[in-house]
SELUM-449450 format. One record per residue (C-alpha): residue number from 1; residue in one letter; x, y, z. Coordinates in steps of 0.02 Angstrom, whole numbers. Example, Ala and Ser with C-alpha at 12.3 -4.5 7.8 and 13.67 -1.06 7.14 Angstrom:
  nutor  timi      c1      c2      c3
      1     A     615    -225     390
      2     S     684     -53     357
END
This chain:
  nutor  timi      c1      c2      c3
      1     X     483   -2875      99
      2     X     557   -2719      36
      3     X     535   -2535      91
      4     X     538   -2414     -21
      5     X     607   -2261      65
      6     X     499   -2099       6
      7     X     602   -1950      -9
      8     X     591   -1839     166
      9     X     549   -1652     113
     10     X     696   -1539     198
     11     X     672   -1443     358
     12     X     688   -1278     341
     13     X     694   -1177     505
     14     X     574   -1012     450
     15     X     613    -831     532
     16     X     427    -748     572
     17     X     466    -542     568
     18     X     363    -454     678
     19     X     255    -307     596
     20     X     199    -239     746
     21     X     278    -172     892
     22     X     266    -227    1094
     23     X     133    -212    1165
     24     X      63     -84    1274
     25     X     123    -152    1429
     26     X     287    -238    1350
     27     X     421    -119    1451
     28     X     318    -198    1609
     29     X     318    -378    1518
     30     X     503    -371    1496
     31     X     548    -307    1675
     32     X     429    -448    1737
     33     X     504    -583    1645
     34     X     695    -495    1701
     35     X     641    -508    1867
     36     X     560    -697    1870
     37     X     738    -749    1782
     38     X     842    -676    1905
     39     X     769    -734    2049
     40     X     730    -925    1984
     41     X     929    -914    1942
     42     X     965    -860    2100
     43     X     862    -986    2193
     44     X     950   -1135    2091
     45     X    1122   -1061    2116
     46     X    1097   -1065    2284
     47     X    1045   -1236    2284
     48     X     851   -1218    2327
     49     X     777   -1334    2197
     50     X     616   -1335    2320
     51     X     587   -1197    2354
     52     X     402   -1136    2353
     53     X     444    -975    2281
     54     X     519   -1050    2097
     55     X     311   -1093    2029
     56     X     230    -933    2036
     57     X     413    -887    1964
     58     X     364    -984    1820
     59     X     187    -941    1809
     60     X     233    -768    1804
     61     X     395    -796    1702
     62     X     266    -903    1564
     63     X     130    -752    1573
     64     X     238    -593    1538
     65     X     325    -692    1383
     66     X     172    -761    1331
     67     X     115    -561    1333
     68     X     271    -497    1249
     69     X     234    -614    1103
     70     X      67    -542    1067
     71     X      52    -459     895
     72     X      47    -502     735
     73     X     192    -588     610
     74     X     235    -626     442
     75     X     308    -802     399
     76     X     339    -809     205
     77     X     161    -803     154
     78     X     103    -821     307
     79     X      12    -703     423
     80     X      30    -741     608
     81     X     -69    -669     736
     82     X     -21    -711     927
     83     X    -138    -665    1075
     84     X    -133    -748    1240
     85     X    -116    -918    1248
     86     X    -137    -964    1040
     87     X     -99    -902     891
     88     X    -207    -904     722
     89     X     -95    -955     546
     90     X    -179    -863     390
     91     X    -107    -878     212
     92     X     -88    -739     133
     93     X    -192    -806     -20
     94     X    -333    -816      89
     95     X    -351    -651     133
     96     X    -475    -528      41
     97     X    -448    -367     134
     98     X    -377    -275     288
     99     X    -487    -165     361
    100     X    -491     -33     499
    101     X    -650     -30     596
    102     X    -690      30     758
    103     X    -751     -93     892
    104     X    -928    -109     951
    105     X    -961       9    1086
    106     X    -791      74    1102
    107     X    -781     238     964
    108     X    -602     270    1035
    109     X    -521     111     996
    110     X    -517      57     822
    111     X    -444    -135     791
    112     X    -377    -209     633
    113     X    -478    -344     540
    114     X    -446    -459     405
    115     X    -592    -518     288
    116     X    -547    -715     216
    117     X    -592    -750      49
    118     X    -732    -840     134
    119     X    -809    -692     215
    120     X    -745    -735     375
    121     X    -708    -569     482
    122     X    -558    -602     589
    123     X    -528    -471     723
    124     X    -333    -470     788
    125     X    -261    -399     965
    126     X    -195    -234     846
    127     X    -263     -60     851
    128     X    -281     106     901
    129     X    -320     146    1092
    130     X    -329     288    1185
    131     X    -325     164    1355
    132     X    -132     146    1429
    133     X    -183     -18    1485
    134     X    -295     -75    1350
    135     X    -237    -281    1308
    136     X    -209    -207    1113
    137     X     -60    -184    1029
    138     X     -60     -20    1034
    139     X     -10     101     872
    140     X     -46     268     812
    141     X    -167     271     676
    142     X     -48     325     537
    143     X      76     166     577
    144     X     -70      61     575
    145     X    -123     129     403
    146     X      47      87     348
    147     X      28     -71     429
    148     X    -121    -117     318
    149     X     -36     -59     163
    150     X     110    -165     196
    151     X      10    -300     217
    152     X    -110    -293      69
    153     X      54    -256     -34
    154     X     113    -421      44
    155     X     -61    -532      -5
    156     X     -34    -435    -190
    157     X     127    -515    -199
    158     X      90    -691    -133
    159     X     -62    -704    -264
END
């Protein structure tokens, strides 16, 4: 018996750029996760593998990166939007439009939206907010019109 061995397409490690920048609480996000790394290293310098204090050091540590992350990325042709705890992969062929629209209820805070060739509206975690705290990636309007022209310029190309 004789196995043919089919040729293995190469690995190619792929760099997403971020389009967007940190998010409205990302200072706090990055003194959080400064904090949680100092004091986990501390704790297993010191020898204190048990200690009760390195899980919610972790927790913490795994929530203000996960937050940092949040925004949205270009891979290639690929649009990547992060919130929370996923992430949504779009090609940029299968975009339609980028649109600007203002969310329901909430005139002050406009989010951006992309409309899939399907006619699928996909809000993302990327807009305009007057709230400090608001879980948005927050951007003046201008920079998120550029935003959207970058982008469409982007899904002109990749057609």
């Amino acid at each position: 018996m004789t196995r043919q061995n089919a040729p293995v397409p190469p690995v190619a490690v792929r760099r997403s750029k971020r389009l967007t920048p940190l998010p409205a609480l990302g200072p706090l996000y990055l003194v959080g996760i400064a904090i949680c790394g100092a004091l986990a290293v501390e704790a297993l310098a010191d020898g204190r593998y048990r200690d009760p204090m390195l899980l919610p050091l972790a927790v913490l540590f795994a929530a203000a990166y996960i937050g940092l992350r949040q925004g949205v990325y270009l891979a290639g042709d690929q649009l990547i939007l992060r919130f929370g705890l996923g992430r949504t992969v779009i090609g940029m062929s299968q975009v339609r439009e980028f649109t600007i629209r203002p969310q329901p209820g909430r005139a002050a805070k406009r989010l951006l939206h992309l409309e899939l060739l399907d006619g699928t509206q996909v809000p993302t975690s990327v807009g305009v907010s007057r709230n400090l705290f608001s879980p948005v990636v927050r951007m003046p309007f201008e920079k998120l019109v550029a935003l959207v022209e970058q982008l469409d310029e982007h899904r002109r190309q990749s057609h």
